[in-house]
C-alpha positions, 0 to 999 in steps of 0.5 A, a space after each residue: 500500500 502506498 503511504 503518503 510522505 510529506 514529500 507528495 505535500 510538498 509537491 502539491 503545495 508547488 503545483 497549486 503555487 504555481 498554477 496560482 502564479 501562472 493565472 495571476 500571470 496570464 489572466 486580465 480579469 481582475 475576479 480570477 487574478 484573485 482566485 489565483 492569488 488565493 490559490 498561490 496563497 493555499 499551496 503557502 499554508 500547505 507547506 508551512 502545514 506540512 513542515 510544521 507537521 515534520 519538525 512537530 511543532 505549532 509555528 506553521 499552524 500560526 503562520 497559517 492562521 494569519 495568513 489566512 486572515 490577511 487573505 480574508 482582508 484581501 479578499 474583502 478589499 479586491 472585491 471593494 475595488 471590483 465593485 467600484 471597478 464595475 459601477 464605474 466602467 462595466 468592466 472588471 479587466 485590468 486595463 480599465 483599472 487605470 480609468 478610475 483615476 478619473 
């Protein structure tokens, strides 16, 4: 039977950094530029998860709390800007972030 080792952790917290990082790259919509900086910030938790689990101690658990709360208050923010966003230009495409200068 196959055991799970903190290695597959390991590569499942790179995969999903950089699935996370090439959206961020790719895309011009400023909703899934967030989906892919939450994901960016998931595959973080699952490795600081994963050495804290290793080296049997709580500051991974810690530093995932707060992450998690920036990422909340993140989140909160870059939904206020896209609302803002679309009232204003009826669009949520990076390039008309410039326009709200205006």
């Amino acid at each position: 039977m196959l055991t799970v080792t903190p290695l597959h952790f390991l590569i499942l917290a790179f995969v999903l950094f950089g699935i996370g990082f090439l959206g961020l790259l790719i895309r011009r919509n400023i909703l899934l530029m967030l989906m892919s900086l939450e994901l960016m910030l998931n595959g973080i938790n699952v490795a600081l998860v994963t050495f804290s689990r290793v080296g049997n101690n709580l500051d991974g658990g810690i530093f995932v709390f707060f992450i998690m709360t920036v990422a909340a208050s993140e989140v909160a923010v870059g939904l206020a800007l896209l609302v803002a966003l679309y009232k204003k230009r009826k669009s949520v495409f990076t390039d008309d972030m410039a326009l709200l200068k205006n």
